[in-house]
C-alpha positions in Angstrom: 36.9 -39.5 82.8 37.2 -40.8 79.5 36.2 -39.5 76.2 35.1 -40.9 73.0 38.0 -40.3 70.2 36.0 -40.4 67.2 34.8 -37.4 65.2 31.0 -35.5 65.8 29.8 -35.8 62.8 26.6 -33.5 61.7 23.4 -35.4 61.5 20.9 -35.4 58.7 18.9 -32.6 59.5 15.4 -33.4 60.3 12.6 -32.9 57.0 10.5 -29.8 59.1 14.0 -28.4 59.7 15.4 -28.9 56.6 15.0 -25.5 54.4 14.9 -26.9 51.5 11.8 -29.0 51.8 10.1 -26.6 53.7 10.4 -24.5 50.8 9.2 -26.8 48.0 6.2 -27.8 50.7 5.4 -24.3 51.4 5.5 -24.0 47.8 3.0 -26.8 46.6 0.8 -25.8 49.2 0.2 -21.9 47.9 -0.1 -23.9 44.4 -3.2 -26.4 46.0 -4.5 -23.1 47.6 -4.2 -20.7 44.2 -6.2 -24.0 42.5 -8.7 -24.1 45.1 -10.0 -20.7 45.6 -9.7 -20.6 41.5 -12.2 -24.1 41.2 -14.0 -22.7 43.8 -14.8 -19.3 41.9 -15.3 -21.3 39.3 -18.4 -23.5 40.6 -20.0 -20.8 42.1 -19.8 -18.8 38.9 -21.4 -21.8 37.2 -23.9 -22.6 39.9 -25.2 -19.0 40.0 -25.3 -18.8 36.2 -27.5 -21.6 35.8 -30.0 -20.3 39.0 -30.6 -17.6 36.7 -31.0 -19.5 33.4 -27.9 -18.3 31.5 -26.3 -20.7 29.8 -22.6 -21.4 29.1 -20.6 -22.8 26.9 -19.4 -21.7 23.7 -21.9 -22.6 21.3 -22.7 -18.9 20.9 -19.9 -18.5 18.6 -21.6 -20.3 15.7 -24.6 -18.2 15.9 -25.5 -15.5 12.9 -24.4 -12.5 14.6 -26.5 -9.9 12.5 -24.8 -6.7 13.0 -22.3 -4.9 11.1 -18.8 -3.3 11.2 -17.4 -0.6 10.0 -14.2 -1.9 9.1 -13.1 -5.4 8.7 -9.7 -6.8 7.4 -11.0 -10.2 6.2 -14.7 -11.0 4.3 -17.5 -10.4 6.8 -20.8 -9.5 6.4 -24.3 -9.5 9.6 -25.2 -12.8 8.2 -22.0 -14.7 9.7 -21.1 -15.5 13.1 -20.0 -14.5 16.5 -17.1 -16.6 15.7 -16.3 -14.1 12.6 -16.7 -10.9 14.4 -14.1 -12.7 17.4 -11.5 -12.2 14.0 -12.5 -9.4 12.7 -12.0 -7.1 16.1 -8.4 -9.7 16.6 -7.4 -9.0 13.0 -8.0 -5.0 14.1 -6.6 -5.1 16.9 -3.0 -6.7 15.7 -3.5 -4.0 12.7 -3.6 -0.8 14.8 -0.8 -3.2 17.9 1.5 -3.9 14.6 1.7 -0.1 12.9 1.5 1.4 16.4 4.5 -0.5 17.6 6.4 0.1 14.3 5.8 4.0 13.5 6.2 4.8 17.5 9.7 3.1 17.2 10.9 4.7 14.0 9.8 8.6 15.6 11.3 7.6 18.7 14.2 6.9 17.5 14.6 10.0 15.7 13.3 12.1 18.5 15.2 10.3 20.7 18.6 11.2 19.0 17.8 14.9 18.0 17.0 15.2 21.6 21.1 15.0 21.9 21.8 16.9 18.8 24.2 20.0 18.7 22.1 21.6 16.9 20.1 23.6 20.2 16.8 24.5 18.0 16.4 20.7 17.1 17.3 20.1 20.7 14.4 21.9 21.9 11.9 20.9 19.5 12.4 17.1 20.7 12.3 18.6 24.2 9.6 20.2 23.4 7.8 17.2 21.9 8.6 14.9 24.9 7.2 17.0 27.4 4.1 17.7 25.6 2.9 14.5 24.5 3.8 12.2 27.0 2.1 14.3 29.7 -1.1 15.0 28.4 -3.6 11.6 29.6 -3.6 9.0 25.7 -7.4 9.2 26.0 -7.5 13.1 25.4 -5.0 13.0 22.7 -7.1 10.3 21.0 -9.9 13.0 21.3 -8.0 15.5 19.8 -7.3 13.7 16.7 -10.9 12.2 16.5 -12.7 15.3 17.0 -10.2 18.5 16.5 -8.4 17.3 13.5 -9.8 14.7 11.6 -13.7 15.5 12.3 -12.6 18.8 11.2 -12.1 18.1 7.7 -14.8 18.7 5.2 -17.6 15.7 4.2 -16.6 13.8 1.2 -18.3 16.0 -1.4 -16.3 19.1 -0.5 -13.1 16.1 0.1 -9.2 16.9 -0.2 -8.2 15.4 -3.9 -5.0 14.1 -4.7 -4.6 13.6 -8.8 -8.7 12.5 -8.6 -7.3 8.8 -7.1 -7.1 9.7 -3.8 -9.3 11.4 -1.5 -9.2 12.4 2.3 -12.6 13.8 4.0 -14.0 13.0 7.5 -15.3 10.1 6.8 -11.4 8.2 6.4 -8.9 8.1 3.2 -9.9 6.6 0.4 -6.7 4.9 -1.7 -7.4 3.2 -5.2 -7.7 -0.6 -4.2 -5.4 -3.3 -6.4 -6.9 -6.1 -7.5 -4.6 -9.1 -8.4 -5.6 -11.2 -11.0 -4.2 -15.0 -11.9 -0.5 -14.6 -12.5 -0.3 -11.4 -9.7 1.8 -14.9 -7.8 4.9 -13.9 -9.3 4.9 -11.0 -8.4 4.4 -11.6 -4.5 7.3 -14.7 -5.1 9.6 -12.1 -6.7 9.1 -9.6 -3.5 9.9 -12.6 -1.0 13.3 -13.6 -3.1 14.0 -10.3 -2.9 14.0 -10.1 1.2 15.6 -13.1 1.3 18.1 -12.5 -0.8 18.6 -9.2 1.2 18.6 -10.9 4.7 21.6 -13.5 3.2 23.3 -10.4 1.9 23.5 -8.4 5.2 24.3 -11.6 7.1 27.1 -12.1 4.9 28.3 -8.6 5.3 28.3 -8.2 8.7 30.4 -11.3 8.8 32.7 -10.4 6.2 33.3 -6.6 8.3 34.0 -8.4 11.4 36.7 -10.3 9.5 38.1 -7.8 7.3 36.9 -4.0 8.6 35.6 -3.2 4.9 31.7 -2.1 4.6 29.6 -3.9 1.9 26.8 -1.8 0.9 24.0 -3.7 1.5 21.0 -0.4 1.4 21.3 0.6 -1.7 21.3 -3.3 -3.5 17.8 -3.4 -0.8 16.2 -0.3 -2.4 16.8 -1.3 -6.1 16.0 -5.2 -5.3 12.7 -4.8 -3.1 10.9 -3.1 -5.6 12.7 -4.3 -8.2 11.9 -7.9 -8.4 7.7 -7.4 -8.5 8.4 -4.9 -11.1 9.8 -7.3 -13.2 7.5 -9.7 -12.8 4.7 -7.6 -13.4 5.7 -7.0 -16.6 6.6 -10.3 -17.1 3.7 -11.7 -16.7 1.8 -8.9 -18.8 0.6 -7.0 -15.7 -1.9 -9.0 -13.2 -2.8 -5.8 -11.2 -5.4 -3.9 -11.9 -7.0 -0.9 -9.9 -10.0 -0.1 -8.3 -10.4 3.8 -8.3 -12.8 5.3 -6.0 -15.4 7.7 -7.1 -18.0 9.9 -5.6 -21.6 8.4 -5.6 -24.4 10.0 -3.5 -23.1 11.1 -0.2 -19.7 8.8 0.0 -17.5 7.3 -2.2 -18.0 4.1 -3.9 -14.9 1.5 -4.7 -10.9 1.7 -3.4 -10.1 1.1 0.1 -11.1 3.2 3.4 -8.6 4.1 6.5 -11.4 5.3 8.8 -11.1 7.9 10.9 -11.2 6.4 14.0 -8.2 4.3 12.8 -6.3 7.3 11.3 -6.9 8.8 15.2 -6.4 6.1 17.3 -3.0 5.2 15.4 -2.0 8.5 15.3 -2.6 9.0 19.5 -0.6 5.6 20.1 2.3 6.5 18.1 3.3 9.7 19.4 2.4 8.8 22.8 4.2 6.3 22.7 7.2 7.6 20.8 7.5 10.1 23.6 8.4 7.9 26.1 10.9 5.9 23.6 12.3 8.7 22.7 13.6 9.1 26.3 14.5 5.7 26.3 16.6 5.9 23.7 18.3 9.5 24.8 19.5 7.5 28.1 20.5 4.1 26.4 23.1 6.3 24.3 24.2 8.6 27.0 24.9 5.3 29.2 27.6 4.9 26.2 30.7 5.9 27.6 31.9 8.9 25.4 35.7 7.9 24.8 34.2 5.1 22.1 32.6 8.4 19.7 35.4 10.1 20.5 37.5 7.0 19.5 35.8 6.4 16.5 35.6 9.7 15.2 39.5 9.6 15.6 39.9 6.9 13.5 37.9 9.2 10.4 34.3 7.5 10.6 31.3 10.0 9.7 29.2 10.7 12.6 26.2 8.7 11.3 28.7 5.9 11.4 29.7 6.1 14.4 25.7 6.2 15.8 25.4 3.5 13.8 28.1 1.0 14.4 29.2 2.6 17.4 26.7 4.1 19.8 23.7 2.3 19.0 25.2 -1.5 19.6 26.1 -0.6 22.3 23.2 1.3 23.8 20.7 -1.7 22.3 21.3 -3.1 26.1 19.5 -0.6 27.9 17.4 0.5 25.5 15.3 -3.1 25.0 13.8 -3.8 28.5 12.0 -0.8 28.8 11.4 -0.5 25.3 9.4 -4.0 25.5 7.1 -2.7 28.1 6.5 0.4 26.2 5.7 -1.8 23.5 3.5 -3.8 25.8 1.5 -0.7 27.2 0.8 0.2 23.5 -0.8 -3.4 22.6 -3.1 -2.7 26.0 -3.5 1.4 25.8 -4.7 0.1 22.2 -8.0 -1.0 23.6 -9.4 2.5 24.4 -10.6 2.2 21.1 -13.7 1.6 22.1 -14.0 5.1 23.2 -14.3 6.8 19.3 -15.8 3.4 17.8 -12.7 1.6 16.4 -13.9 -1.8 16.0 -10.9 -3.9 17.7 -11.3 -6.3 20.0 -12.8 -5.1 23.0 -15.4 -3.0 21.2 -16.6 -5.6 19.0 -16.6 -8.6 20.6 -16.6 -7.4 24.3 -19.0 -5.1 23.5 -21.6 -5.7 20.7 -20.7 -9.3 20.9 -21.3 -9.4 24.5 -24.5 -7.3 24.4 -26.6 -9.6 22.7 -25.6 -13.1 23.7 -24.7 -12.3 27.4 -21.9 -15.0 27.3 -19.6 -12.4 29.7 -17.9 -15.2 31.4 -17.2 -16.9 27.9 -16.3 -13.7 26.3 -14.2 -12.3 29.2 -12.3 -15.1 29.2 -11.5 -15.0 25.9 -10.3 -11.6 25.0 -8.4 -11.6 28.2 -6.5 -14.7 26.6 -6.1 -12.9 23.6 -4.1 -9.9 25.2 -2.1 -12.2 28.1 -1.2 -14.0 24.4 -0.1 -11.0 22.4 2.0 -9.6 25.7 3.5 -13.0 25.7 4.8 -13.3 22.5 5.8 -9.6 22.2 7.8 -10.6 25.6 9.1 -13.7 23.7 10.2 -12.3 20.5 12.4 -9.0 22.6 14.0 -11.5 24.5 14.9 -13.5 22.1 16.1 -10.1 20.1 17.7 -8.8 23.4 19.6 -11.9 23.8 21.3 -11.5 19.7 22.3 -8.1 20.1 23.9 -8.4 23.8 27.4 -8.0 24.6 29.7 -11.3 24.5 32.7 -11.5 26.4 34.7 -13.1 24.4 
């Protein structure tokens, strides 16, 4: 018996039993079938619409909508359109997503680290906090500052004055209202050199510590130019603000500018809801900070503020901004229970009133769903992006 000398070589593999196509077939077949149940929702959506005689489209938006809203961040009045009040609840909506996102970080933070503090009564308090406010449901805590609180406080001619320019009562805070006359641009050019100059300034600083270990201080240069540079063009330019102070006429007051209740409550819910769960966040990122770099730094002589600051927090950043994206993300979607004390955001003015009287559901659905999938997105975007600066490098 003879054999055959030459090598077996491994044949091509045939395409079913190749994994690798299988995979991209199995693939762009759940693709065809995700599009196909989708058009087919689609069509019979459309068909059933038009066998009742509701029609689509989105010609609805340049309709007069006739209705008014309590609070609005750009002109509108009932003779514009659907279109408008689409703005005016998106406009509302950023308003109470962008504060609530900013305050519930900055309390979070400072809970957060007083939860570790030596100090046992501050300790507890931030314990105390914690456990209280992140275990009670966001809708009854919005109901406790709508009704309890701020419902509580007395009608506006029996108000809370402060200097007879400011006055708080339950129906909102009213703040004297500026009003910029032609020259006021200088001003607003001087405030933006002044950040920029401040963002080049820290930039440079940081790089300059890294090389040489000494600290440039860049706060204090901040707190004199940020104000600074409006101020002196104000008087530059012979003072182009003027103010609108509110007074009392009939039963409410008449000029300035109005925080409404229902924002003063729903913001106030959000933040320390929120801040709650940061705070515990931010407790773990620093205790996942190995203790032999305080103890390190404090041997070297920095101040304890110093070493949170250059120290600690850097390093903690990396656990801390994942979860602190979603928490950021739950407060842009927990922010549509307005609707439930009459904050006119999105979902109560355009998903509701809006909605109401055009019965464009599909249409409007669609688009306020859009809205918060975009929002999400970009707040997922911009973390990333931050989480990806401020992570470790080997080097």
């Amino acid at each position: 018996m003879t054999t055959d000398p030459r090598p077996i070589r491994p044949g091509r593999p045939r395409p079913w039993n190749d994994p690798r196509v299988r995979s991209v077939v199995f693939q762009i077949l759940a693709i065809a079938g995700v599009a196909w149940v989708g058009y087919t929702l689609f069509q019979n959506t459309i068909s059933n619409m038009e066998s009742r005689g509701i029609s689509t489209g989105f010609g609805f938006l340049n309709e007069t909508a006739g209705f008014g809203i309590i609070m609005s961040l750009i002109p509108y009045n009932e003779t514009m359109s659907y279109g408008r009040t689409f703005l005016v609840g998106l406009a509302n909506t950023l308003l109470v997503s962008g504060l609530g996102i900013l305050l519930a970080t900055i309390v979070g933070f400072v809970v957060g680290i007083a939860r570790l503090s030596s100090n046992w009564l501050v300790a507890k308090v931030a314990l105390a906090y914690i456990e209280i406010f992140r275990n009670i449901p966001l809708l009854l805590q919005i109901f406790f500052w709508y009704f309890a609180v701020l419902g509580a406080l007395p009608g506006p001619r029996q108000a809370v004055s402060v200097g007879d320019i400011a006055f708080m009562s339950n129906r909102g805070i009213v703040l004297p209202k500026p009003v910029f006359e032609p020259g006021a641009w200088v001003m607003g050019a001087g405030l933006v050199i002044a950040l920029v100059t401040i963002l080049v300034l820290a930039i440079w600083a940081r790089r300059r510590q890294a090389a040489t270990g000494r600290i440039f201080p860049v706060l204090p240069i901040a707190i004199v130019l940020i104000p600074g540079l409006p101020l002196l063009g104000y008087f530059l330019t012979g003072g182009p603000v003027s103010w609108d102070v509110p007074s009392l006429g009939g039963f409410n007051f008449r000029g300035g500018i109005t925080a409404i209740p229902e924002l003063g409550a729903l913001l106030l819910a959000l933040t320390l809801y929120t801040a709650s769960f940061i705070a515990e966040i931010v407790r773990s990122g620093i205790v996942s900070v190995n203790k032999g770099q305080t103890e390190a730094a404090l041997a070297l002589g920095l101040p304890a503020r110093r070493v949170l600051r250059l120290v600690v927090i850097p390093q903690a950043l990396r656990v801390i901004i994942p979860p602190l994206t979603s928490q950021y993300l739950n407060l842009t979607k927990n922010s549509s229970l307005a609707v439930a004390i009459g904050y006119p955001d999105l979902v109560n003015v355009f998903m509701g009133t809006t909605l109401n009287q055009t019965g464009q559901a599909v249409e409007i659905v669609a688009m306020t769903m859009a809205v918060y999938l975009t929002i999400s997105l970009a707040i997922s975007l911009l973390m990333n992006l931050y989480n990806r600066a401020v992570a470790l490098k080997e080097r």
